[in-house]
N, C-alpha and C positions, 0 to 999 in steps of 0.2 A: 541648706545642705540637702534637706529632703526633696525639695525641688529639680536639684540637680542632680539627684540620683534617678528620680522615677523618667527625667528627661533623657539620660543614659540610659534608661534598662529600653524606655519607647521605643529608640534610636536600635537598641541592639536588636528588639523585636519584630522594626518595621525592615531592618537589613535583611534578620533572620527570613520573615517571610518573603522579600522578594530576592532573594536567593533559590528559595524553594521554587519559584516562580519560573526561574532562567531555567533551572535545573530538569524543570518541565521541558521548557521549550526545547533544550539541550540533548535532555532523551528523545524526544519526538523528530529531529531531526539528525540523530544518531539511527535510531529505528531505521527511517525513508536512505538515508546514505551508504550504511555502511554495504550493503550487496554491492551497489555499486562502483564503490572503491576498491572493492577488491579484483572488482571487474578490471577497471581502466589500472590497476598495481597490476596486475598480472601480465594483460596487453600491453602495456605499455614496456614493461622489462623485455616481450618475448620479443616485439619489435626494435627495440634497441639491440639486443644483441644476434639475433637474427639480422637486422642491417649489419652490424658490428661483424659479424663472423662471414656471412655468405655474400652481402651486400644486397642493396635494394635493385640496380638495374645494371647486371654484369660487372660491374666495375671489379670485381674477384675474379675474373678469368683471365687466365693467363694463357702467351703463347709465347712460342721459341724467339727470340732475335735473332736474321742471319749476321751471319759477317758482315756481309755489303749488305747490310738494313737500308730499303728502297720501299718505301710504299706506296702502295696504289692510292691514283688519285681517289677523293672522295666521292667525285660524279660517278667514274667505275664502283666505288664500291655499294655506292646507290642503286648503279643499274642490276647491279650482280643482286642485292635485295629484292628488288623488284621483280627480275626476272624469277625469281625462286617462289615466288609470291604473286603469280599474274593478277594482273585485276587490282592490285594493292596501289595506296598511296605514300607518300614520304611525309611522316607529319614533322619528324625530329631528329636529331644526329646528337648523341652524347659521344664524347673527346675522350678516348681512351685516358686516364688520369697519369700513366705511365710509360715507357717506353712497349712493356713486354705483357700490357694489357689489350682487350679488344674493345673495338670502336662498336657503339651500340645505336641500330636505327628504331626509331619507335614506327610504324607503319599501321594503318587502316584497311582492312580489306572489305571487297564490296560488301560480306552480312552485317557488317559497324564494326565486330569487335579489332581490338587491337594487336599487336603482336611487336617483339621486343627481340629485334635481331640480331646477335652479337657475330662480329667480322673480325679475322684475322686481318690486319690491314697490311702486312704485306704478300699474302697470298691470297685474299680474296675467298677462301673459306670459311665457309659458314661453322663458328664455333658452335652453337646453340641458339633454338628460341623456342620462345614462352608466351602465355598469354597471358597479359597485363591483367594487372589484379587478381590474378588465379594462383598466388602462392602462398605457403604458410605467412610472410611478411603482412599480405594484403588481406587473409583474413584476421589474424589479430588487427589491423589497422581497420580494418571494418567495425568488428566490436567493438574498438575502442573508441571509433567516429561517431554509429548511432545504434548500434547493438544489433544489426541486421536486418533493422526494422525502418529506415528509410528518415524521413523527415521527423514523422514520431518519435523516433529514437534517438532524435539529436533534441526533440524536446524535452525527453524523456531526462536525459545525462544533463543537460542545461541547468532544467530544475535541480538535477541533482548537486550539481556543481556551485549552483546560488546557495542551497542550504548544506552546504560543504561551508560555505564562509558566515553563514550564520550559526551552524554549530562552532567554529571557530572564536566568533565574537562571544558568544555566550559561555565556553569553554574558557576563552581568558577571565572573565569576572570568574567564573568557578574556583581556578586555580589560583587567581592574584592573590598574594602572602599577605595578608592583611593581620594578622597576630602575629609572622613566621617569619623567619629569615630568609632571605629571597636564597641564600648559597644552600640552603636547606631542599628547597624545590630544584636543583639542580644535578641532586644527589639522592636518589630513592633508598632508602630504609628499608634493608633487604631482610631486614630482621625479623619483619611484621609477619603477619598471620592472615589466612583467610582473605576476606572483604577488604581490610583495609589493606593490604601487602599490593596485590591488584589495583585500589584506587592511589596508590603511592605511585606507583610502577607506567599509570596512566597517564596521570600529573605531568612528571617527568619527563613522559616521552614528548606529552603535549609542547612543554616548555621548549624543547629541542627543533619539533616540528614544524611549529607555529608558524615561523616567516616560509620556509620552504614549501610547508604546504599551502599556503594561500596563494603565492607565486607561479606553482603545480597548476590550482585551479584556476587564475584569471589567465593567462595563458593559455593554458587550455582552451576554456570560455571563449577566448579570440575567435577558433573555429568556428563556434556554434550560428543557426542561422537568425534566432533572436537579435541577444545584445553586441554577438560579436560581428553579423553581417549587418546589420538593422541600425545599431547603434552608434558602436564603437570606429567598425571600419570604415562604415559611412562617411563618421565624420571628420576622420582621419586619413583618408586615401589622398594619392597623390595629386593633384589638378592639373588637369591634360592642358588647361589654356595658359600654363607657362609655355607651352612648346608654340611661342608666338607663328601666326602665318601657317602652322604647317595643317594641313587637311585630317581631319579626325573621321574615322569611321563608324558604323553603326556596334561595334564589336568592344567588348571589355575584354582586358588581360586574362581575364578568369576562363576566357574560350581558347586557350592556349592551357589550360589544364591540362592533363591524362587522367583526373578525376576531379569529384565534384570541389577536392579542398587543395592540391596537390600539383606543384608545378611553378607558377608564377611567387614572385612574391607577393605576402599579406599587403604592404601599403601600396602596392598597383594594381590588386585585381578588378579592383570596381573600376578605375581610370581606363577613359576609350582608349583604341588603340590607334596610330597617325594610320592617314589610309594611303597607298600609293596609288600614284599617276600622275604627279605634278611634279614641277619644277624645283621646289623646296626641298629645302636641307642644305648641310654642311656636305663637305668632301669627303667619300668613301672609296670606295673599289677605284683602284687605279684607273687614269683614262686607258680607254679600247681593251680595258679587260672584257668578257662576257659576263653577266652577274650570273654565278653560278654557288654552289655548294661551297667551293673551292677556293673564289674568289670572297665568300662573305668569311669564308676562316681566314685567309689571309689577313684582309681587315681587321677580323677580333686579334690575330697576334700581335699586326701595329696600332692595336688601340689599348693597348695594355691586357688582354684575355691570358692569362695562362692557365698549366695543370688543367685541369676539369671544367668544363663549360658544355652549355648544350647552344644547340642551333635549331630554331624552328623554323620549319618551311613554310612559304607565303598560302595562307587560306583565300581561295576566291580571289577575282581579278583585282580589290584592292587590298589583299593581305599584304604584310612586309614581312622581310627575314629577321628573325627577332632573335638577338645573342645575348644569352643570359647565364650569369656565375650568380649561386647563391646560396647560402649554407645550410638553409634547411633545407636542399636536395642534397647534401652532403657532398656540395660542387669544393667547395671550400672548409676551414675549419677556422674561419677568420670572418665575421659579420659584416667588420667595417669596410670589407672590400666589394659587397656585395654592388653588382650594375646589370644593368638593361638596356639593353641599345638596341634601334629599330632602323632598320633600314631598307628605302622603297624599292621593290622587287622589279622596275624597269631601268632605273637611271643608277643603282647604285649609291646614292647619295643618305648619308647619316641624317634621317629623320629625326631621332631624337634622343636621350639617353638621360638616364636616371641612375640615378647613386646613392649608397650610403646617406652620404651627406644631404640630397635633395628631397628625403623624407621627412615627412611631420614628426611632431617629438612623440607620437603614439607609434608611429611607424618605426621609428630607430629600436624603441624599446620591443618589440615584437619581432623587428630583424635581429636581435640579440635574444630576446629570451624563448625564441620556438624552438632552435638549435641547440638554446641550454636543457629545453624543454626534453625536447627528443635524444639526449645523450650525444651529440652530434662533433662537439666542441672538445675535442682530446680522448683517450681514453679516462684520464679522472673524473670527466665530468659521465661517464657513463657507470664507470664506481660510485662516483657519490647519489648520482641517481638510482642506483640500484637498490643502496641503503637506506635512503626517503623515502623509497617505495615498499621496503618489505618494512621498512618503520612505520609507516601508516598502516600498511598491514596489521603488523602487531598491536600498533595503538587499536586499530577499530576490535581488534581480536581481545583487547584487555577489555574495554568497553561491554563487549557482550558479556564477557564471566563475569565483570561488576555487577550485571543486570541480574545472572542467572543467581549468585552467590546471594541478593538479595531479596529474591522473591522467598517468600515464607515457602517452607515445606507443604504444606497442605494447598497450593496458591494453584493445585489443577493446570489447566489453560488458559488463566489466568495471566491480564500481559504486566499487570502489576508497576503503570505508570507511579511516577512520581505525582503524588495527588494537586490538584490544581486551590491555590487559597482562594478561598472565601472574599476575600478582597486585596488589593495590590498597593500597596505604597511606592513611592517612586516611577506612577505608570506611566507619569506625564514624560520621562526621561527615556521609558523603555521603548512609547511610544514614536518621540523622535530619533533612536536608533534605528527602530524598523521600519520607519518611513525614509529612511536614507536608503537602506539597504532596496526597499521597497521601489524606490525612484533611479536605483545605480541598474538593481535586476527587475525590470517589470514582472516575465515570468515566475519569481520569486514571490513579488510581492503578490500575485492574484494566489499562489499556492497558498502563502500564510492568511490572505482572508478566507478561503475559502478550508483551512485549515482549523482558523479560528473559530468561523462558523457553526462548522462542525463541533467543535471540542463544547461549545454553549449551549449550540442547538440539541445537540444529539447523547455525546457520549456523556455529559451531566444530566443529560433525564431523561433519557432511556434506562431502564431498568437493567435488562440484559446486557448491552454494552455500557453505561456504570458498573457493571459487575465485570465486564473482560476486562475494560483498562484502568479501572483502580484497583 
């Protein structure tokens, strides 16, 4: 009997301390995350509903419908672009999404930058233009891509976003019901007081969270130029050598952007693009048409294009005209219909074409969850994103008054970590969780060595910083 009580109380001892242990880890990557979360909560809502409300590329302006509605061809309303614009080039044509909307040209002028033309298309009046990535939409989309600070900045969020999902992992053992009724954690205890009302309150939301926000950040993640260009995309992109016979160019999808993340879809950016001047392909543009603007919209209506689609113009003498519906440009609000179809800028002939369906299984789930990502998919899915996002909010906001509510009153500037044991039971376990994590996010994992390093090296025997973070 005594035996089995002291191997009970061991058990509850060695739980008790590597609890404390997670708990560490859990603050310290609470610490490093939360600015950031409130960063990409905040951008991320102002771009949702700033697309929501004004739109991202004219698609909100409106103009009259005559009676006898007659619209000018697309080459006119090309040239009528250009002429207003000497010197400029034609990179893109977005499809008015409505009858009583205006048709939008994306254009290049000789200094690089771009400009973003919206046309009346049946009078040939220039409604308005702007300069690409110069408006509130594009800077919240900047901070939230790499905080204004270039490549750095997407490493910066990256790491952040890896120990997003390791606070995550270590937050579920925190809160798992292990004496408690799981319907208990479901329902906060608004009775409480103080410290504990705040870690009720945290619990709870976590419980709520949990799936949404992890989903939030690997998705996210997609973008980034580590695990999600390096990695993920890599492995996952489409492979041009299905498009049997037809000539490929030196050029990926990703040079058909209008920014460095922005434009093509995720599972074909890295896929070369076919190149024209050959013979190949299937049947396009009717025979003795000219291939022209005009003629490649034609094609996209009998090829199934409708509502909202763009059209890129051929780059260089083997660029092709590339017709693309897809829903994280907010062409669509339907994933599964998303296509790519390329076709060679002398002969007319359908090069090549990509769907929905001809993606890898990392691919489909990325053409489905960017869109969910970005509020894109109904107006609900921009409420329910709205509420995850000011609920992570709140959660990281509980988080910090837990910390503050516990620092002893005398505890100065003092950061008053949760102190690290003496020794670890169960480390062999804790070890192969963060060598998983470790091996999914590399960036992650050189943070927690050199994290851990630190915590051994330094903040336990140094004197002064032992005394900041305990």
């Amino acid at each position: 009997m005594d035996k089995r009580l002291n191997k009970k109380i061991k058990c509850s001892s060695e739980s008790n301390i590597f609890y404390k242990a997670v708990w560490r880890w859990h603050f310290y990557a609470g610490l490093l995350v939360t600015p950031f979360l409130w960063i990409l909560a905040i951008t991320g809502m102002a771009m949702m509903f700033l697309g929501y409300i004004n739109g991202r590329d004219g698609e909100r302006i409106t103009v009259h419908v005559p009676a006898q509605a007659v619209t000018k061809s697309l080459l006119e309303q090309s040239n009528i672009v250009l002429d207003s614009h000497p010197g400029s080039s034609l990179l893109e044509w977005i499809k008015a999404p409505e009858n009583n909307r205006v048709n939008v040209f994306r254009i290049k002028e000789k200094s690089g930058q771009q400009l973003m033309i919206a046309i009346n298309p049946y009078t040939g009046n220039i409604e308005s233009d702007w300069l690409r990535r110069q408006g509130w939409y594009d800077l919240a989309d900047n901070i939230h891509s790499d905080l204004l600070l270039g490549k750095s900045g997407d490493i910066i969020l990256e790491i952040s976003a890896g120990f997003g999902i390791v606070l995550l992992i270590s937050g579920l053992y925190l809160l798992w019901p292990r004496n408690r009724n799981i319907r208990l954690s479901l329902i906060p205890n608004l009775s409480l007081k103080g410290h504990e009302f705040w870690k009720e309150l945290h619990a709870t939301l976590g419980v709520y969270l949990w799936a949404f926000f992890l989903l939030f950040l690997l998705s996210g993640m997609s973008w980034t130029g580590i695990w999600g260009g390096k990695i993920v995309q890599a492995w996952s992109t489409f492979p041009a050598q299905k498009w049997d016979k037809i000539p490929l160019s030196n050029k990926t999808h990703a040079s058909l952007n209008y920014s460095s993340s922005e434009g093509m879809p995720w599972a074909i950016e890295q896929t070369l693009l076919p190149a024209s001047g050959s013979k190949e392909g299937t049947t396009g543009t009717l025979k003795g048409e000219n291939v022209t603007i005009d003629s490649i919209e034609r094609l996209a209506q009998r090829i199934g294009f409708d509502g909202r689609y763009r059209i890129s113009f051929p780059k260089g003498e083997q660029g092709v005209w590339t017709i693309n519906q897809d829903t994280m440009n907010a062409d669509s609000s339907n994933p599964f219909v998303d296509k790519t179809v390329h076709v060679d800028r002398y002969t007319g002939r359908v090069l090549a074409k990509v769907s929905f369906d001809d993606y890898s299984i990392a691919g489909k789930v990325m053409a489905v969850s960017i869109p969910l990502h970005m509020g894109l998919v109904t107006v609900w899915n921009l409420i329910i994103n709205t509420i995850i996002c000011l609920g992570i909010m709140i959660l990281s906001m509980t988080g910090v008054i837990m910390w503050w509510k516990r620092r002893p009153s005398n505890s100065g500037f003092r950061l008053c970590a949760p102190s690290a044991p003496t020794r670890l039971p169960h480390w062999k376990n804790a070890m192969l969780v963060m060598l998983a994590v470790s091996l999914l996010f590399p960036l992650v994992g050189v943070t927690l060595v050199a994290i851990l390093l630190l915590d051994t090296l330094l903040l336990s025997r140094v004197l002064i910083l032992k005394r900041f973070f305990s």
